[in-house]
N, C-alpha and C positions, 0 to 999 in steps of 0.2 A: 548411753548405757544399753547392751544388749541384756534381751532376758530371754530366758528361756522356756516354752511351752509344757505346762504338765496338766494332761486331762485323763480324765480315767470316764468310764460309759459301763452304765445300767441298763442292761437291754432287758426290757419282758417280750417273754414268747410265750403267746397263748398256744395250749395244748389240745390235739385235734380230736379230743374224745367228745365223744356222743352227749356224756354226759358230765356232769361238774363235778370239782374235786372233791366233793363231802357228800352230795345230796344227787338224786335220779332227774331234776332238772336237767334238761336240753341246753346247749349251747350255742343251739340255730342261730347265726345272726341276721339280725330283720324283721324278728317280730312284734306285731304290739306292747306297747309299753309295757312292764310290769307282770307281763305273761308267764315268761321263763321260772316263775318262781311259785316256793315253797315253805313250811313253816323252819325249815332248815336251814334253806339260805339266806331268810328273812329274820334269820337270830329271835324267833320264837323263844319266851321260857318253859323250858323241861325238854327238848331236843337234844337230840345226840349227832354228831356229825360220823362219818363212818368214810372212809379213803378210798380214793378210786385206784386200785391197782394199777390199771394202766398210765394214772401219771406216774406212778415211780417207775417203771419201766421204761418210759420216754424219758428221764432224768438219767438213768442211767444209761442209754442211746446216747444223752447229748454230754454226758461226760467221759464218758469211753472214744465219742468221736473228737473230744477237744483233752486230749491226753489228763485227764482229771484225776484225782483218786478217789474210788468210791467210800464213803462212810459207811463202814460195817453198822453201826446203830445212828441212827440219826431220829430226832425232836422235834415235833411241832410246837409253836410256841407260840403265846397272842403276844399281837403288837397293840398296843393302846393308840389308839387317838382318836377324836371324834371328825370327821366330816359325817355331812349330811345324806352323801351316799354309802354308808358303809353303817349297816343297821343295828348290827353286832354292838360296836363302837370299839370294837377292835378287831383286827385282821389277824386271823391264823396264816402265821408265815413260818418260817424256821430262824432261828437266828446263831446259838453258838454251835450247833450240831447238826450243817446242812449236809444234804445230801451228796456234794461233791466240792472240794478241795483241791487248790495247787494246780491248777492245769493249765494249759496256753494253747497260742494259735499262732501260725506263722502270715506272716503278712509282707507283699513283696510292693512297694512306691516307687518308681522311677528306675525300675530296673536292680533297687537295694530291696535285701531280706531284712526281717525285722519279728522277735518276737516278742508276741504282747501277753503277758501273765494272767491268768484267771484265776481270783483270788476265790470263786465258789458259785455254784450254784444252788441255790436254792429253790423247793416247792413251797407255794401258795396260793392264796384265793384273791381274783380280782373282786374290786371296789364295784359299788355301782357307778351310772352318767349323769350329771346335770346339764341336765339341758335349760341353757339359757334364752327366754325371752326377748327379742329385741326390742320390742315395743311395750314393758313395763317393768319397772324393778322388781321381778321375780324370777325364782327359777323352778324347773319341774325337774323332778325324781325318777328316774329311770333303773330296775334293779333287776332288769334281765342277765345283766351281765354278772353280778354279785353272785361270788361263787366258785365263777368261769375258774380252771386249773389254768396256772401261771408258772414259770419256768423263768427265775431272775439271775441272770447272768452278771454279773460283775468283775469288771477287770479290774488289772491292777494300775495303778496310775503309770505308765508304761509310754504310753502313746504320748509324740511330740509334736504330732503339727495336723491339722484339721484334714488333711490329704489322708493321713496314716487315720484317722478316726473313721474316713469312711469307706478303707478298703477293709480294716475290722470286722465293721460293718456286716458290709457286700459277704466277707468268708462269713461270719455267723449266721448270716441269714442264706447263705444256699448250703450251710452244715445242716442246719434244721430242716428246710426244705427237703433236700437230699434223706435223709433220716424219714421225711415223710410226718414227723412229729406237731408239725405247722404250717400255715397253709402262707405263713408271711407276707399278708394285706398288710402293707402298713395304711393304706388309706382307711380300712376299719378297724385300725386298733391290733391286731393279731403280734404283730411286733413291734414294737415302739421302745424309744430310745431316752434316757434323760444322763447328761453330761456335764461333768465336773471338769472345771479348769480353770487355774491359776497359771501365772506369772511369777517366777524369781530371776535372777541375775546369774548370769552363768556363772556356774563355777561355786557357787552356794545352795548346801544342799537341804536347807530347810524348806520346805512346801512354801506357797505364798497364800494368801487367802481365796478358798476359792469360792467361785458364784456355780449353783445348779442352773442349766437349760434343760427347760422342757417344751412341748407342742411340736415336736419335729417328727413330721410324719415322711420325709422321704431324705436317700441318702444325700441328695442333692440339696435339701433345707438344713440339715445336720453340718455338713461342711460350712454351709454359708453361716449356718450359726456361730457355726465357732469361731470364723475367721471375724466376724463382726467383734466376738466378745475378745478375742484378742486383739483386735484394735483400739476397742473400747478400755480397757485392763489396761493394754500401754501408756494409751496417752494420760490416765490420769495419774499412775506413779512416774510417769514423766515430767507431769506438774505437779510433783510431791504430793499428793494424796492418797487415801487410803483407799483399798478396796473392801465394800461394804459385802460379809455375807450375806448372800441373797441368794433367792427363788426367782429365775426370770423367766415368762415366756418369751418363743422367738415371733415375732409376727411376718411372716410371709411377703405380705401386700408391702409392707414400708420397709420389710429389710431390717426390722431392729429389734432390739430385745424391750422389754418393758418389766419395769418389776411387779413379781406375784407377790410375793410374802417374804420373812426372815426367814434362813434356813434353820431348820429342825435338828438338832444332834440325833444320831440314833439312840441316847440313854432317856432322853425324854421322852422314848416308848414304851418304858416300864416293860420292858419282856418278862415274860416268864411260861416256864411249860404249862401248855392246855393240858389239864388236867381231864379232860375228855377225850383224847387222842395217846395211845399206848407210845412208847417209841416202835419204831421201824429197822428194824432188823436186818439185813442182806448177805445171805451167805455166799462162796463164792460158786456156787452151783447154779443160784439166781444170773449171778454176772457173767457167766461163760453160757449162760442159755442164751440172753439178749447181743453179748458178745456176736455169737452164730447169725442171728439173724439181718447184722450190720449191712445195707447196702455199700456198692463203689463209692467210695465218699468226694469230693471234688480234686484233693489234687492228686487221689490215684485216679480217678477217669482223665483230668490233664494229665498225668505221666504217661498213660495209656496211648491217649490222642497224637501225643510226641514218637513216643517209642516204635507205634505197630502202622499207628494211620501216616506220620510223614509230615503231621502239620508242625507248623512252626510255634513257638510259645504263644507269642501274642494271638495267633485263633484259636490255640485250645483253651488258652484262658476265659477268649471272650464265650467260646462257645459252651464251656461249663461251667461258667458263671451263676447258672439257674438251671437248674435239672430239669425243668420243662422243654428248654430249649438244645440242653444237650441230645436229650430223649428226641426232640423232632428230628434231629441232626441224624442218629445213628437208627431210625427207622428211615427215612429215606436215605442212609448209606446202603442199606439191606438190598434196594432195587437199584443202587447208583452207585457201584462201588468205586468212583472217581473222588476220593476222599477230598482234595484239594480244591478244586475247580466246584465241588459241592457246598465245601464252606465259605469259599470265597462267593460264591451266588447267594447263600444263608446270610451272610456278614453286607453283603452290599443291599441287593433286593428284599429280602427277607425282614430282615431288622431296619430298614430303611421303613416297611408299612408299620412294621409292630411300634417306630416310634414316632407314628404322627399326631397331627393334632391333638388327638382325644389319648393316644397311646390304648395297644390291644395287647392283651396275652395271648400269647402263642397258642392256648388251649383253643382260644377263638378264632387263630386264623384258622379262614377258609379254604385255604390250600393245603390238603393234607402233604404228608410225606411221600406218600407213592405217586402224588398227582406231581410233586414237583421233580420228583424223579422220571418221570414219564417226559416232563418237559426238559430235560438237562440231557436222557437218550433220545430226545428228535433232533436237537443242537448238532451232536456227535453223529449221527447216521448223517448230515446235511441238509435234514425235510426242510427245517429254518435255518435263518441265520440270526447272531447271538443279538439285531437289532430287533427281528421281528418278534423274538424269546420274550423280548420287553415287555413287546406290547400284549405280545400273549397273555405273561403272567401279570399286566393289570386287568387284564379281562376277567380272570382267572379270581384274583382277589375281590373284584366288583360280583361276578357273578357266582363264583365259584362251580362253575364247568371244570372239568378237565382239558387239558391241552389240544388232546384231540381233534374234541369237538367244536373247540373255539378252531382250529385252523381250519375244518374242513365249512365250517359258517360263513368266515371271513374268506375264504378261495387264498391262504395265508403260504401255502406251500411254497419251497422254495426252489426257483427254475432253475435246473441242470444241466438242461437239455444245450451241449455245448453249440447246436447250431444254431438256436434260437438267443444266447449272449453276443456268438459273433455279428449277428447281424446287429445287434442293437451297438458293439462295439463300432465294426466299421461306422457307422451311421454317426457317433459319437467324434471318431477322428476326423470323418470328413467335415464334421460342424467347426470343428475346432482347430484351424491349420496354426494359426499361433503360438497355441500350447505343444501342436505336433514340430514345430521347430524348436519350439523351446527342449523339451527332449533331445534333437536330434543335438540341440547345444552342449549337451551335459547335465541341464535341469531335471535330472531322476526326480526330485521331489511331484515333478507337475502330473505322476503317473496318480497322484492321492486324488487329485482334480478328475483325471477320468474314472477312477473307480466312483466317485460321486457324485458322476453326473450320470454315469450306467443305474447305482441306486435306485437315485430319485426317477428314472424313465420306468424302471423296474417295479418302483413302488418300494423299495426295499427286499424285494423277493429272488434278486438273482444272485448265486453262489458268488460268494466274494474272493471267493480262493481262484477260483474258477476264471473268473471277470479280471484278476491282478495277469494272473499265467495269458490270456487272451490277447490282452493287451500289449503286455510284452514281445509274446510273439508278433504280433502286427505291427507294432513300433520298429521290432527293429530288422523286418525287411523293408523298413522303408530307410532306413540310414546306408 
C-alpha cells in the first residue's frame, strides 16, 4: 500500500523588542533565573497588561512579507491550561481573530515549485522553562522568558515529504530574519518548530491520525524527525494498527521519537476574549506605513543576484539563504566587483570555515569583507597565485591579519620575474629527460608533471601561467 505524507508546521518566532509583549521587562537572553520579571508577567492579582506596539508592527512585517491578509480588528484571547511554567494558568494568545490570515510561501525541492498555505499568524506571550534536574526527581522554574512576544506561524497541512518541511523552513526563517523582526537562534529558542504528520493512502482524502513533534531545534533534526515518524507511522498501519494521537519528542542522540503526552484538541483550552486587552484595530494608513519600510526580501535579492550580478540560481540561492551572509557577499562585492569568482570563493572557502566543527556565524568571521576583497585583487594583479590565496586566507581566519600583511611576513609574493622561472625551468627539464621524451612522443599531459615540480622547487610562489607558457616554449625547441 502506498500512502501519502500530510504534515502541517507550527513555527514560533520570538520578536526582537527590547521589551515583552504586555509588560517593561527585558528580553535579554542569559540572565539569572527569574530576573526578567515582574508583577505583570508574573500574573500578579490586580495587574493590567498593556501591548507592545512594536509586536504588531513586526506581525504585520511578517504578514505582508508571507502574502497574508491583514485583520482590520483582531482579539486577544486566554488560552487555558495549567503547566507549571506559565503563572497566569493561561496564556494570552489570539485565537478566532488573528492578526493575519490566508497567506503562503513558495518553496522550490529538487529543482520543483511548490506552494505551502499559511493558514495565520498570530501574536502572543511565551511560557516560562523548566529546567530539569539530572540528579534528583525535581524540576526548577525559570520565568525570564514568560511574557517574551511570540509570532505563531501556522501552515496549512500542504507540505508532502520531510525535504519540503525543511526548505519551508530555511524560507521562513530568512523571511524574518530579513525583515530583521528575529534574530532566529534556534539553538536558544528564538524560532522553534512543532510538526504535525499523518499518513493516508493515496488517493483518499480524509487526514489520517496524526502525532505532534516537538524538541527540534535545527533544520537538519526537523527533517530527520519527520522522516523517522514516517517510517515509524508506516510500518505499524502496514501491520494493521492504529496510530495513537500523541505528543512526541524527537531525541537527537538515539535518532527516535519518544512519547510526551496525549495530544490536546484546541477546544479543551476554553478560549475566550481577555477581558483586559481592547481589540486591535489597523487601519489601512498603519499597513502602507510598515508597507514602506519593507527591506529586499529573499527571493527579490535572488532575482536580483540572477538578473544584474550574472550568478546562476543555485549561488544566489545559497548566498541569500541568510541575510547575514548575503550582506558579507554584497559588501565585499563593493571592493570586488568580480561578482562570480567572488561567490564562488564565499561558497567554497568561506562557508567551508563557517561550517566546521563548532560551526560560526558569519557575524564572527574574522575576515571581513574588504579584507577578503583585497585578497581576491592580489589573485588577479598576479602578487599570488590561487594555491598561495589558501594558505593566506587560513592565516587570515586564524589570525585575522589582512592579506597583506600576512604575504609580506611570510616572503609569500609571487615570482614573475620571467628570468628567474626560466632558470628554474631549464634546470627542471634537464633533471627529467624521460618525461622530456615523453612529450617529444605526443604525452602533452606530462607538461602538469613539470608545472609541479617548478611549484614545489618554488615553494608555490612562481606564476603558473607564466611557468605553463615557459615550458612550452623550451619543449618545443627541443622537438
Amino acid at each position: 500500500m502506498e500512502f501519502e505524507i500530510v504534515i502541517g508546521l507550527e513555527v514560533h518566532a520570538q520578536m526582537k523588542t527590547k521589551s515583552k509583549i504586555f509588560c517593561a521587562c527585558t528580553t535579554e537572553f542569559g540572565k539569572p533565573p527569574n530576573t526578567n520579571t515582574c508583577p505583570v508577567c508574573l500574573g500578579m492579582p490586580g495587574v493590567l497588561p498593556v501591548l507592545n506596539r512594536e509586536v504588531v508592527q513586526s506581525a504585520i512585517k511578517l504578514g505582508l512579507a508571507t502574502n497574508s491578509e491583514i485583520s482590520r480588528k483582531n482579539v486577544f484571547a486566554r488560552k487555558n491550561y495549567f503547566y507549571p511554567d506559565l503563572p497566569k494558568g493561561y496564556q494570552i494568545s489570539q485565537f478566532d481573530l488573528p492578526i493575519c490570515e490566508h497567506g503562503h510561501l513558495e518553496i522550490e525541492v529538487e529543482g520543483a515549485s511548490r506552494r505551502i498555505g499559511i493558514t495565520r499568524i498570530h501574536m502572543e506571550e511565551d511560557a516560562g522553562k523548566l529546567v530539569h534536574d539530572p540528579r534528583a526527581p525535581k524540576s526548577y522554574v525559570d520565568l525570564n522568558r514568560t511574557g517574551t512576544p511570540l509570532l505563531e506561524i501556522v501552515s496549512e497541512p500542504d507540505i508532502r515529504s520531510p525535504q519540503e518541511a525543511a526548505a519551508y523552513l530555511k524560507k521562513l526563517h530568512a523571511i524574518v530574519t530579513y525583515l530583521d523582526i528575529c534574530d532566529g537562534n534556534m539553538q536558544e529558542g528564538s524560532f522553534r518548530c512543532d510538526a504535525n504528520i499523518s499518513l493516508r493512502p493515496v488517493g483518499r482524502e480524509e487526514f489520517g491520525t496524526r502525532t505532534e513533534l516537538k524538541n527540534m531545534n535545527s533544520f537538519r533534526n526537523v527533517q530527520k524527525a519527520l522522516e523517522y515518524e514516517v517510517r515509524r507511522q508506516r510500518d505499524i498501519l502496514l501491520d494493521g494498527g492504529e496510530i495513537i494521537q500523541q505528543t512526541l519528542l524527537w531525541d537527537p542522540d538515539k535518532q527516535a521519537t519518544n512519547a510526551m503526552r496525549g495530544k490536546e484538541e484546541a477546544h479543551d483550552y476554553r478560549y475566550f476574549p481577555d477581558p483586559d486587552l481592547v481589540p486591535v484595530v489597523i487601519d489601512e494608513a498603519w499597513i502602507e506605513e510598515v508597507r514602506a519600510t519593507l527591506p529586499e526580501l529573499p527571493n527579490q535579492r535572488l532575482n536580483r543576484f540572477i538578473d544584474e550580478l550574472g550568478l546562476g540560481r543555485e549561488e544566489a540561492t545559497i548566498l541569500t539563504a541568510e541575510r547575514s551572509l548575503a550582506d558579507y557577499f554584497e559588501a565585499a562585492l563593493a571592493d570586488y566587483n568580480k561578482a562570480k569568482k567572488l561567490a564562488n570563493w564565499i561558497m567554497t572557502e568561506v562557508m567551508r570555515v563557517l561550517k566546521g566543527d563548532e560551526g560560526m556565524d558569519i557575524a564572527d568571521f574574522p575576515v571581513t569583507p574588504a579584507n577578503l576583497a583585497k585578497l581576491m585583487a592580489m589573485i588577479d594583479k598576479g602578487l599570488i597565485s590561487g594555491k598561495i590565496a589558501k594558505i593566506v586566507f587560513e592565516e587570515m581566519t586564524a589570525s585575522g591579519k589582512d592579506a597583506d600583511t600576512i604575504v609580506k611576513e611570510k616572503n609569500l609574493l609571487q615570482v614573475s620575474d620571467e628570468g628567474e622561472i626560466l632558470k628554474m625551468v631549464r634546470e627542471i627539464l634537464a633533471a627529467n629527460p624521460e618525461q622530456v621524451q615523453q612529450f617529444k612522443d605526443g604525452k602533452t599531459k606530462v607538461m602538469g608533471f613539470f608545472v609541479g615540480q617548478l611549484m614545489k622547487a618554488s615553494k608555490g610562489k612562481a606564476n603558473p601561467q607564466m611557468a605553463n607558457e615557459l615550458f612550452g616554449r623550451e619543449l618545443n625547441r627541443q622537438i
